[in-house]
C-alpha positions as CSV (number, residue, x, y, z in Angstrom):
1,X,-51.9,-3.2,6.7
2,X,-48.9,-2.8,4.9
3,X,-48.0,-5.3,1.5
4,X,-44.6,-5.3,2.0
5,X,-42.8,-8.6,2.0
6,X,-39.0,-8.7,3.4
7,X,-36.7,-11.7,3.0
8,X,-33.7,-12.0,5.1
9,X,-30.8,-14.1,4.3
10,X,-28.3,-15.1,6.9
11,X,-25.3,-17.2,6.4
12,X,-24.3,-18.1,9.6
13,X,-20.6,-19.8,8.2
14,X,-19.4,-17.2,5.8
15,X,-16.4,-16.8,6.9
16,X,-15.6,-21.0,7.1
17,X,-17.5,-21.2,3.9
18,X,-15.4,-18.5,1.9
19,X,-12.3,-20.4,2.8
20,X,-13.5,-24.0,1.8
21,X,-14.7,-22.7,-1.4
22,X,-10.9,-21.3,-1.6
23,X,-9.1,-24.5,-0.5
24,X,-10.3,-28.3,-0.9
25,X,-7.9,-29.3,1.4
26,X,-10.4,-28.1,4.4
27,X,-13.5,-30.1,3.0
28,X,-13.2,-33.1,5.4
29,X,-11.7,-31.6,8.8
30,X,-13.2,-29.0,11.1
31,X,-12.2,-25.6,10.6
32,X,-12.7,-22.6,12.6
33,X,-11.9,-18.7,11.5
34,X,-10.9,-16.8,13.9
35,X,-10.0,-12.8,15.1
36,X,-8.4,-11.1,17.9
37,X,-10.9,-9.6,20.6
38,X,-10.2,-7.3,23.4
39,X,-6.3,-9.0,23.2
40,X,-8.0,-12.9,22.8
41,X,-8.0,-15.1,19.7
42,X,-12.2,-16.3,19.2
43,X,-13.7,-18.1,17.4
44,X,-16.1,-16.3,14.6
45,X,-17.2,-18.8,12.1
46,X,-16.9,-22.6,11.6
47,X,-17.7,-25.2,9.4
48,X,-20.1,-28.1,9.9
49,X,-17.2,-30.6,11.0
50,X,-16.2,-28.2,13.6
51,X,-19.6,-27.2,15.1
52,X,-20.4,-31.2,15.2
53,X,-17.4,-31.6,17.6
54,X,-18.9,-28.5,19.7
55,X,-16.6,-25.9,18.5
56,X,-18.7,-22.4,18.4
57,X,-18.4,-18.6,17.9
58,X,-17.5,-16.8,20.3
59,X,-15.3,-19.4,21.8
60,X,-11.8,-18.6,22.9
61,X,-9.4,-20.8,20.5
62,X,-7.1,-22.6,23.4
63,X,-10.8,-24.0,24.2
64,X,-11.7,-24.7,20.9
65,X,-8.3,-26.8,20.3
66,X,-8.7,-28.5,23.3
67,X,-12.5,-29.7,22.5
68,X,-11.4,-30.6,19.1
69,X,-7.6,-31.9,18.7
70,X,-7.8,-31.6,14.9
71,X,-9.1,-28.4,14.7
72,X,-7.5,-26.1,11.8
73,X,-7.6,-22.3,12.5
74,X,-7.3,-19.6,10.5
75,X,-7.0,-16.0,10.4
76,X,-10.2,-13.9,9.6
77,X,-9.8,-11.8,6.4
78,X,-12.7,-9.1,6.9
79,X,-11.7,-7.7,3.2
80,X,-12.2,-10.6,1.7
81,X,-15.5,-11.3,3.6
82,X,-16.7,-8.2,2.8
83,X,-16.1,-8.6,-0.9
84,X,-17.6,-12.1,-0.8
85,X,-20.4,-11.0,1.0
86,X,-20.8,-7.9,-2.1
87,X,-20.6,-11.3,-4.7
88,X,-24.0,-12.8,-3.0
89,X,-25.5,-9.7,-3.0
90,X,-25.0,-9.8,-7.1
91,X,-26.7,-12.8,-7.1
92,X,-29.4,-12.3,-4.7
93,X,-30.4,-9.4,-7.4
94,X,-32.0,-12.3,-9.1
95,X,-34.8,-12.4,-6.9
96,X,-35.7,-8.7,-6.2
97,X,-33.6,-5.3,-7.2
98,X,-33.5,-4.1,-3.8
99,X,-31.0,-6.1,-2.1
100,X,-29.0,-4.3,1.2
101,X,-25.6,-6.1,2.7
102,X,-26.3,-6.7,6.4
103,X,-22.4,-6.2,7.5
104,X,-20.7,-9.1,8.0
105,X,-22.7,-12.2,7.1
106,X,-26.5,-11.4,6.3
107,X,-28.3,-9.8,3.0
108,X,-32.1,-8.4,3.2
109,X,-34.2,-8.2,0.2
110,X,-37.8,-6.6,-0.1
111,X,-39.7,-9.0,-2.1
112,X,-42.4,-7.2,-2.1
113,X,-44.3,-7.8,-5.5
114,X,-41.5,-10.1,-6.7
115,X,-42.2,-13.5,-5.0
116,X,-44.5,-14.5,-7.3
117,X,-42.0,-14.5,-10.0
118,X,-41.1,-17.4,-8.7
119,X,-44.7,-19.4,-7.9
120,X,-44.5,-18.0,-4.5
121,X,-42.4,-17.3,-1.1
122,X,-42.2,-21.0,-0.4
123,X,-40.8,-22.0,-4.1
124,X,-38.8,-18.9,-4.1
125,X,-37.0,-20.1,-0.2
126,X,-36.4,-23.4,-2.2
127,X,-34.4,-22.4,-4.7
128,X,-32.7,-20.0,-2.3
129,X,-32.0,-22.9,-0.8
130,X,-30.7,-24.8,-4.3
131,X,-28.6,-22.3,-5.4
132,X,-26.4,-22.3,-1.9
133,X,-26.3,-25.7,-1.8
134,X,-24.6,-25.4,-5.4
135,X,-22.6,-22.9,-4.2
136,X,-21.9,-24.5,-0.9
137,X,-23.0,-22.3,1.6
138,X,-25.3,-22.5,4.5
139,X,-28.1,-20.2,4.6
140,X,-31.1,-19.5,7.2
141,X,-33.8,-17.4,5.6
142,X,-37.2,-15.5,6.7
143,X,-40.2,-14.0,4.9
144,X,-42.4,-11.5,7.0
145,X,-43.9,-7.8,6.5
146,X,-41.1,-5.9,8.7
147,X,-37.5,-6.2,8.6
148,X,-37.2,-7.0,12.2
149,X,-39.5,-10.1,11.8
150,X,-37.9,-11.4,9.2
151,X,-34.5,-11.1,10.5
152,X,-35.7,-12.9,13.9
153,X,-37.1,-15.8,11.3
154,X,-34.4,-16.6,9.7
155,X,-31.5,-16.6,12.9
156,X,-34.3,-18.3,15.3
157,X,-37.5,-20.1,13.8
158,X,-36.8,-23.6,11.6
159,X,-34.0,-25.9,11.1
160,X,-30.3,-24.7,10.0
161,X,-30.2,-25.4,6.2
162,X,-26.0,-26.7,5.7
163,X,-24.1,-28.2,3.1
164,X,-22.2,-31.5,3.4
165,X,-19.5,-32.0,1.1
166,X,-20.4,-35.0,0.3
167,X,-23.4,-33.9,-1.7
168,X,-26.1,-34.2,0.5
169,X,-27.4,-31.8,2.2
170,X,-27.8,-31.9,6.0
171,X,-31.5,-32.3,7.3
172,X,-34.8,-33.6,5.7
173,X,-35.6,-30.0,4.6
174,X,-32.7,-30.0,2.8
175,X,-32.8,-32.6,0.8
176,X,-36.2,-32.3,-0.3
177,X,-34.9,-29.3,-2.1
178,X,-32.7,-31.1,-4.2
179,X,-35.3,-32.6,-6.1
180,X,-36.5,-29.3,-7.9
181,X,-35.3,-29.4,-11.6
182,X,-39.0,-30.6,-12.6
183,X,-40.8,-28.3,-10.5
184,X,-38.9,-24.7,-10.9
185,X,-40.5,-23.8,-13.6
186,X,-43.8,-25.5,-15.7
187,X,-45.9,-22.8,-14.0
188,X,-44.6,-20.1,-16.6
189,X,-46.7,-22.4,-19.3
190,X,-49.7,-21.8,-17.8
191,X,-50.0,-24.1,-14.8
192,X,-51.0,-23.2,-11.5
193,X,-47.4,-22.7,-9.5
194,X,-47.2,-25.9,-6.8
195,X,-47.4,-24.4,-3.2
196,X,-45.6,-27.5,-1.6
197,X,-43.7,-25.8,1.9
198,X,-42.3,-27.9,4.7
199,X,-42.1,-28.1,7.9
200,X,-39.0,-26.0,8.2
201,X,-40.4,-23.6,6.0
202,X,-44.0,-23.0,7.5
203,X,-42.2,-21.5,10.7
204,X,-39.6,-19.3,8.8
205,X,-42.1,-17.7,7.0
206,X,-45.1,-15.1,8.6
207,X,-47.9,-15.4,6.2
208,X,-49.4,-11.5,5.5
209,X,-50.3,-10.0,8.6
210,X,-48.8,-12.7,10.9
211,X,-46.0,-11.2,12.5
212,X,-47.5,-10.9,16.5
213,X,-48.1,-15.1,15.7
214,X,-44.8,-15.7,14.3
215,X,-42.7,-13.6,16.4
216,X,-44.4,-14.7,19.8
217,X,-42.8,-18.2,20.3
218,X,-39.2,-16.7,19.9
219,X,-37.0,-16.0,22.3
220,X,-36.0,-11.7,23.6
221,X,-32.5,-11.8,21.6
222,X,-34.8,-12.3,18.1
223,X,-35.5,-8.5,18.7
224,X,-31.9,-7.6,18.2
225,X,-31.6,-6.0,22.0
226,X,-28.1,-5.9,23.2
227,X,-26.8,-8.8,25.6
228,X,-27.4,-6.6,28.7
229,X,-30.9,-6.1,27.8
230,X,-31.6,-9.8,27.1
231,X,-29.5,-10.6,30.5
232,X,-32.3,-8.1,32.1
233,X,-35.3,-9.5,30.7
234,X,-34.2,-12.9,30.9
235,X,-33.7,-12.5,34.9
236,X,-37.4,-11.2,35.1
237,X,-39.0,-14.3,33.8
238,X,-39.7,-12.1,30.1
239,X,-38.4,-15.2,27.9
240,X,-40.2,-15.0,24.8
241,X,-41.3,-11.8,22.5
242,X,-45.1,-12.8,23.1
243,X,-44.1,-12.2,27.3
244,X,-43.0,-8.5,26.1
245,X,-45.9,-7.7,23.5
246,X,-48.6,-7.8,26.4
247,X,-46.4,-5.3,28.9
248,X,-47.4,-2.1,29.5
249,X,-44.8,0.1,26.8
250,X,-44.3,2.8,29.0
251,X,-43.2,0.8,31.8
252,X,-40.7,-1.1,29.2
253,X,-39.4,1.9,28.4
254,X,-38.9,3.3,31.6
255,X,-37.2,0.3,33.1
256,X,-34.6,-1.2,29.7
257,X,-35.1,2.4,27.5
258,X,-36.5,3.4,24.7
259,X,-34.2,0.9,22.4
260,X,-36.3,-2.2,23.2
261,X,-39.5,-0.8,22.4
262,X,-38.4,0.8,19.1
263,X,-37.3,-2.8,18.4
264,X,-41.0,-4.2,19.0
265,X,-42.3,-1.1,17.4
266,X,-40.0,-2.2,14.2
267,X,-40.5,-5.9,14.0
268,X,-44.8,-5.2,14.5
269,X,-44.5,-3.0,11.7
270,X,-45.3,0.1,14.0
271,X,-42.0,1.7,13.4
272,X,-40.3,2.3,9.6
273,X,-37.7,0.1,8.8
274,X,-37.1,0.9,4.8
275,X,-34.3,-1.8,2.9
276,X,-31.8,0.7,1.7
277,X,-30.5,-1.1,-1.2
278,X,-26.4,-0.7,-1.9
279,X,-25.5,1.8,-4.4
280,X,-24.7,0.0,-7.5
281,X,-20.9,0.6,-8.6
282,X,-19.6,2.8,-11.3
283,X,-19.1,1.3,-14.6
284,X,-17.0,2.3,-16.8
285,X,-16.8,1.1,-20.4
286,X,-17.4,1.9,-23.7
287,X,-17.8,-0.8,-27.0
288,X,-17.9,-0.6,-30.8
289,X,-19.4,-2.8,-32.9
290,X,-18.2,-3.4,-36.3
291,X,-20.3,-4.3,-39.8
292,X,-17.4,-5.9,-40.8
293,X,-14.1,-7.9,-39.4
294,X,-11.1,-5.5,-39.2
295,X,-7.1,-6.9,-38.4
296,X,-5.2,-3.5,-39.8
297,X,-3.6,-1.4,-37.2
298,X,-4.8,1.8,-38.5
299,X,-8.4,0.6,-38.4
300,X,-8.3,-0.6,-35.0
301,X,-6.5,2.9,-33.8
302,X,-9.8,4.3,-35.8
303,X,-12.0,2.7,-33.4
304,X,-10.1,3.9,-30.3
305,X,-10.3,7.3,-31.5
306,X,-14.4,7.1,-31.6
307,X,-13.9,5.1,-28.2
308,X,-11.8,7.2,-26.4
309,X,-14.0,10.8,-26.5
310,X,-16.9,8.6,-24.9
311,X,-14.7,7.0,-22.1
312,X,-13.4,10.2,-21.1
313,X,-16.7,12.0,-21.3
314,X,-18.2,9.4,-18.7
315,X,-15.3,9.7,-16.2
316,X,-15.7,13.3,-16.4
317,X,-19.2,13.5,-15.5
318,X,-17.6,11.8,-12.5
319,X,-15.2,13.7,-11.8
320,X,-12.8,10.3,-11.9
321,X,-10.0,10.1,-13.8
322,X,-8.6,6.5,-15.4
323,X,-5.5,5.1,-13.7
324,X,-5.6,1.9,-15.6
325,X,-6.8,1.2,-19.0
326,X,-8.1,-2.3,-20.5
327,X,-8.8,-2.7,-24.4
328,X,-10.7,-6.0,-25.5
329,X,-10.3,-7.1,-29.1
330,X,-13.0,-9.5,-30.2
331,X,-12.5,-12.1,-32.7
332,X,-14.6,-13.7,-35.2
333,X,-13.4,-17.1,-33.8
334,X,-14.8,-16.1,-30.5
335,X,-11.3,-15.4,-29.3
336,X,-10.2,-12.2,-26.9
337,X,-7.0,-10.0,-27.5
338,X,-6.2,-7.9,-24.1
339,X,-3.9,-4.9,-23.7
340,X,-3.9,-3.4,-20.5
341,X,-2.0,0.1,-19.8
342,X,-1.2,2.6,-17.4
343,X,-1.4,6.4,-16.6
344,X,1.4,7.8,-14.0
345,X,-1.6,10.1,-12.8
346,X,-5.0,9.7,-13.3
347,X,-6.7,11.4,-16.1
348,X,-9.9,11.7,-18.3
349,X,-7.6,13.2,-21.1
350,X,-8.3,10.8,-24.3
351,X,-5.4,12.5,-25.9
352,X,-2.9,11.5,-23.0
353,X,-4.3,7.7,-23.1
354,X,-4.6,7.1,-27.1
355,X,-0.5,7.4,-27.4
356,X,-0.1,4.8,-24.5
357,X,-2.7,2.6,-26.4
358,X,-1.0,3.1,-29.8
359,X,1.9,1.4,-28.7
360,X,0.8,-1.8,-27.6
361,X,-1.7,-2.5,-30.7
362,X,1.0,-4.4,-32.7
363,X,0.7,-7.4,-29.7
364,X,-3.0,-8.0,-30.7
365,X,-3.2,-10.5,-33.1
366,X,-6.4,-10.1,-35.2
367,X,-6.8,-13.7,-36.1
368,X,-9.6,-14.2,-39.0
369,X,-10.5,-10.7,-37.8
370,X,-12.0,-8.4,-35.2
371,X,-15.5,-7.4,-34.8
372,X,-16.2,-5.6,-32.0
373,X,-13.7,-3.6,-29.6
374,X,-14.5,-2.6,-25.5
375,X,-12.3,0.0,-24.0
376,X,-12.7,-0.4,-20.0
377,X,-11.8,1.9,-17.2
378,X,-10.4,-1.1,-14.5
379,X,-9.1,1.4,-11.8
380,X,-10.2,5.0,-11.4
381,X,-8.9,7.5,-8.9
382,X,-11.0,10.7,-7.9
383,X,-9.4,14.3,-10.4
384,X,-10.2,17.3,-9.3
385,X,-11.8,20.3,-11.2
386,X,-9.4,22.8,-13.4
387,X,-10.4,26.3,-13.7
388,X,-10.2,28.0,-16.7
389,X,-7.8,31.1,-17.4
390,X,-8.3,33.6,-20.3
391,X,-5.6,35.8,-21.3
392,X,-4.1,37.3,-18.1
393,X,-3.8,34.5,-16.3
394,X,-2.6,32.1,-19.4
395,X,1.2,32.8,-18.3
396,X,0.5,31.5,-15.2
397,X,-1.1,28.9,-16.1
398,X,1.8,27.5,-18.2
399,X,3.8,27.9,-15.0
400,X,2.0,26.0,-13.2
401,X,1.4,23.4,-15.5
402,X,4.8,23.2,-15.7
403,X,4.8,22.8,-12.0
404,X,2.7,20.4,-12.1
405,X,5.7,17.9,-14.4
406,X,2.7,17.0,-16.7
407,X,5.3,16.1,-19.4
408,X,7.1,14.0,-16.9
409,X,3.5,12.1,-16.1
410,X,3.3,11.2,-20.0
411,X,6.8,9.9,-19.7
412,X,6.3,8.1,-17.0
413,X,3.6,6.4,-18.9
414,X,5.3,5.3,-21.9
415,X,8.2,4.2,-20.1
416,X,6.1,1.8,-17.9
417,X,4.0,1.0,-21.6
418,X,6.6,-1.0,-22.1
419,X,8.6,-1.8,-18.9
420,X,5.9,-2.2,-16.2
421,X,5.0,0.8,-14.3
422,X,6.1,-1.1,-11.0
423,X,9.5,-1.0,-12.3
424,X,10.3,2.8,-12.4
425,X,11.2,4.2,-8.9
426,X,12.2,7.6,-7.6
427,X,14.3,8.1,-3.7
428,X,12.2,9.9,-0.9
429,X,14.5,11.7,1.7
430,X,13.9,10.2,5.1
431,X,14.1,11.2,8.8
432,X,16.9,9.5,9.9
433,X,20.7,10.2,9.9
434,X,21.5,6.6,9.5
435,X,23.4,7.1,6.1
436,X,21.9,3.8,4.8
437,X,18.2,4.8,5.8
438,X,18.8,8.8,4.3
439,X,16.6,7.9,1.7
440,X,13.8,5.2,0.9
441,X,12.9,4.0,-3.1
442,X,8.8,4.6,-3.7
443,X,7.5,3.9,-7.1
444,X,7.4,7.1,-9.2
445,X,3.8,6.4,-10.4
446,X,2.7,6.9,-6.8
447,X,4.6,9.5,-5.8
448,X,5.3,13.0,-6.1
449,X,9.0,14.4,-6.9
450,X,10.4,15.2,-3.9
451,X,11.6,18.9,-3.9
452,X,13.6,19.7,-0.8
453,X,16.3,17.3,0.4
454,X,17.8,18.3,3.3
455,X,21.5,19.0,3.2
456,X,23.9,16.9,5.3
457,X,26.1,18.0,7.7
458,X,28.9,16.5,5.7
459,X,29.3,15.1,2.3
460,X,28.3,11.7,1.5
461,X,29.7,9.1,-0.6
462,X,28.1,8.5,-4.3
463,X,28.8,4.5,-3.2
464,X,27.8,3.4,0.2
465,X,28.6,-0.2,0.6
466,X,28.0,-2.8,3.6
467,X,31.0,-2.1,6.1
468,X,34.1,-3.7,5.3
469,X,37.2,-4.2,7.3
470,X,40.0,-1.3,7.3
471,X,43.6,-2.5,8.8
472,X,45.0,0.3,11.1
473,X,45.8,1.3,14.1
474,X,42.6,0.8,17.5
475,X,43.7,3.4,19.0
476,X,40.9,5.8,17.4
477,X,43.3,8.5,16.0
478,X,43.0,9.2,12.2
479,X,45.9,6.8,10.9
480,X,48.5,7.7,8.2
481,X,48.6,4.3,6.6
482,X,45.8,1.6,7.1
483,X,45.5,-1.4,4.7
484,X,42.1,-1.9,2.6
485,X,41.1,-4.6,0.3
486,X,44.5,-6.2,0.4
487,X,46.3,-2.7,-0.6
488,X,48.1,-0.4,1.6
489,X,46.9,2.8,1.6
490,X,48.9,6.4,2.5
491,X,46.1,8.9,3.8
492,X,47.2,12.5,1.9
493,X,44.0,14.8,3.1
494,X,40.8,13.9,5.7
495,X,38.0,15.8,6.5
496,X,36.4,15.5,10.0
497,X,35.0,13.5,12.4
498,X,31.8,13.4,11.9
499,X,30.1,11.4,15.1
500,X,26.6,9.2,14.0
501,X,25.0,7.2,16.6
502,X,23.0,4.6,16.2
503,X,19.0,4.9,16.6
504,X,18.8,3.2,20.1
505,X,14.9,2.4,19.6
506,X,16.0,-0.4,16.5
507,X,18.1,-3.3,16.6
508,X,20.1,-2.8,13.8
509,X,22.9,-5.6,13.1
510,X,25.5,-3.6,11.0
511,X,24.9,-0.8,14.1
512,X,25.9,-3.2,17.1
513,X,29.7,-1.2,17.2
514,X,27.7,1.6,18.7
515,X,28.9,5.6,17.7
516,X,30.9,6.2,15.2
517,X,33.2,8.8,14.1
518,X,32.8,8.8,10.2
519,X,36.3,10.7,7.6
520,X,36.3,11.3,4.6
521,X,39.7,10.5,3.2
522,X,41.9,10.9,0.1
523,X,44.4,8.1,-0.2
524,X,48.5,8.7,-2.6
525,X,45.8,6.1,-4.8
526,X,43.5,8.4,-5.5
527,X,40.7,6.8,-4.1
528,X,38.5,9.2,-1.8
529,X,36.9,6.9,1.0
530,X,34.7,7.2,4.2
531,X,35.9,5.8,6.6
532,X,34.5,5.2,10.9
533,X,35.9,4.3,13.5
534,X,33.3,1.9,15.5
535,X,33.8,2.6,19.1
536,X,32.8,-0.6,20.2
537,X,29.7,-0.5,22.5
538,X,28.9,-4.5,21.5
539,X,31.6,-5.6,19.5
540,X,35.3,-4.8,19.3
541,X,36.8,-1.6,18.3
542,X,37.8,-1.0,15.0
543,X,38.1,0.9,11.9
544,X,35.6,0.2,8.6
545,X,34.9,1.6,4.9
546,X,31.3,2.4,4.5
547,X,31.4,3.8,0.8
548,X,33.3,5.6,-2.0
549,X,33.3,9.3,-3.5
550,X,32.8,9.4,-7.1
């Protein structure tokens, strides 16, 4: 017989929870989260106001608004979920290292040799059970030896553990874990550990060995079959798992296939079901701890250059290179200086980074004086491998580090040191011969320089500007004399037509006076213009400036 002991944790209102954490304003009302299926809006998560006025998941939302007239809906943020979600499983490391995310609403922990930590699996469920009602969730837990058990436990044995936000917690199980501060913990002196487990809790945890016993009151779908399969079994009067665990296997498998007896074989502990715990995030930061207080520039630029090296060395075992940069100044008075810079590409260079840093130690102010320093890595970016040249090949590899605009990178990185790297942009040709949509403005820090523009069919203005009226002749001939900005003009040279149509696929306002024929025209002023005559396909006729040459 296997020792292993699994807990599973399912929280069956993420979603609605996440969002009243978020916003007090949906504390009182029902609320219901919900995401577009196969082209409907459902329901996927609700909060205890909402599932009290029969709202569920799963439920269309025209339905769920007409059960419940004050419903509030909103839109499901999976991202955010999934981050949340990432947060718990931080905190269920308190209770056993191995801790997997069950995607989208459900953590599994293998407690095995951990549980007593806590004076056992039924004190352990109770301050499971305290620390989401402080953080005001609802949780369903489950204790057995197989995964599969204990998932079944915790979704369909016991009472629903919730959280009202008025303080109380929802059932009689519930609130008898609010009295817990004087029992947690006076077994750690040397006292036996209290076994005191409720009603709820007896059928949401399979003592060692128990599983066929737990598992055999509990309905097909604790098995995690797919809906088909429960429809199936269902139909045939096989209700319950202990109406499956007496059936011939091979039959079983012959009739629903081979998935439904793997899931017996799994939740009897027959099959392997190992907790693959989630692989823990890359870290990167580096500290110095000083004998004494510093506050000189020079000596905190010291500490950077002992920083730095180490910082660099760890991204490059990573093959990561740093895209932003975060240095922490310490005080004596407790206090926290923060510079944050960063790098137009990413790099593990410390010599690249210590200029950038340089220039922004005058903003920390050193107070009574600074004891320790932290240099953090707060967004990497995956750098690729350089090969090393020797002599024949150094030419070329000047040329191609030239190629490769490092200089301009470091530029770049000073310039947004001290004006925000958000604010420096560089225009991207684009594929459209709209002349407004020629080119499109990216930031330079997440870009590359764009190389090969392609050349016009004409000359375009230096200045284009938002159509304005030109006084001349409708009868689309190139006039002599038009009048422009309250001057008359005399034309002395043009060049074209040009012809532009519009893109017939957008609605574009300034494009409703369908094709134009565009000239480019020198005036007895001086002034070079380009000019169109709109040929009216929505709107009148009529001639227009659209920008100016030098």
């Amino acid at each position: 017989m296997s020792n292993r002991r699994i807990l599973s944790l399912w929280f069956p209102r993420l979603g609605a929870d996440r969002l009243m954490r978020a916003d007090r304003s949906h504390a009182a009302g029902p609320l219901a989260v919900v995401d577009e299926e196969r082209n409907t809006q459902v329901v996927t998560s609700v909060n205890l106001a909402a599932s009290q006025a029969g709202v569920h998941v799963g439920q269309p939302v025209r339905d769920a608004h007409a059960m419940c007239g004050g419903l509030v809906a909103r839109a499901r943020n999976r991202t955010s979920e999934a981050r949340f979600l990432t947060v718990l499983r931080r905190w269920a490391g308190k209770f056993s290292p191995w801790v997997a995310e069950e995607v989208p609403d459900a953590l599994t922990i293998d407690l095995t040799g951990c549980a007593h930590l806590f004076g056992g699996e039924a004190q352990l469920l109770a301050v499971i059970e305290a620390d989401c009602a402080d953080m005001e969730l609802s949780v369903r837990a489950g204790i057995a030896d197989t995964l599969g058990a204990a998932w079944a436990l915790a979704r369909f044995a016991g009472a629903e553990v919730g959280f009202d936000r008025s303080g109380d917690a929802i059932d009689q199980e519930a609130r008898a874990t609010r009295s817990r501060a004087g029992k947690r913990r006076h077994w750690t002196k040397g006292g036996a550990a209290p076994q005191v487990v409720t009603r709820a809790q007896a059928g949401r945890i399979a003592a060692p060995g128990q599983s066929y016993g737990a598992l055999s009151p509990l309905p097909v779908a604790a098995l995690r079959l797919e809906p088909d399969v429960v429809v199936q079994l269902n139909r045939l009067g096989l209700r319950r798992i202990g109406d499956l665990l007496g059936q011939p296997r091979a039959a079983l498998a012959r009739r629903f296939g081979k998935g439904l007896v793997l899931r017996l074989d799994q939740a009897m502990g027959s099959a392997a079901e190992p907790v693959a715990p989630a692989k823990p995030t890359d870290h990167f930061a580096v500290r110095l701890t000083l004998p004494e207080p510093i506050g000189l520039e020079d000596d905190l630029l010291a500490g950077l250059d002992r920083m730095l090296p180490r910082l660099c060395e760890k991204l490059d075992q990573k093959g990561l290179g740093a895209r932003a940069i975060r240095l922490e100044a310490h005080r004596t008075d407790q206090a926290t200086e923060v510079i944050d810079i960063g790098l137009a590409r990413p790099s593990h260079d410390p010599y690249r980074m210590r200029p950038l840093l340089q220039m922004k130690l005058a903003q920390i102010d050193a107070g009574f004086g600074i004891d320790m320093l932290r240099l953090v890595a707060i967004r990497t970016e995956p750098l690729h491998k350089t090969t090393k040249t020797g002599h024949l090949g150094a030419g070329r590899a000047v040329r191609d580090r030239l190629a490769r605009s490092s200089a301009l990178d470091d530029l770049l990185g000073r310039i947004g040191a001290r004006v925000g790297l958000e604010g420096i942009t560089r225009c991207h040709p684009s594929s459209s011969h709209i002349p407004e949509k020629a080119a499109q403005t990216l930031a330079a820090v997440w870009s590359d320089p764009a190389r090969d523009w392609p050349a016009p069919f004409a000359p375009r203005p230096l200045t284009l500007c938002r159509p304005e009226l030109v006084h001349a002749s409708e009868d689309g001939d190139l006039p002599l004399t038009f009048r422009w900005r309250g001057r008359d003009q005399a034309v002395q040279s043009a060049t074209g037509p040009e012809r532009i149509a519009p893109e017939w696929w957008l609605d574009e306002p300034d494009w409703r006076t369908g094709v134009r024929d565009y000239w480019a025209v020198t005036t007895d002023r001086g002034e070079r213009l380009w000019i169109y005559y709109g040929h009216g396909a929505a709107l009148s006729p009529g001639w227009f400036c659209h920008g100016l040459f030098g």
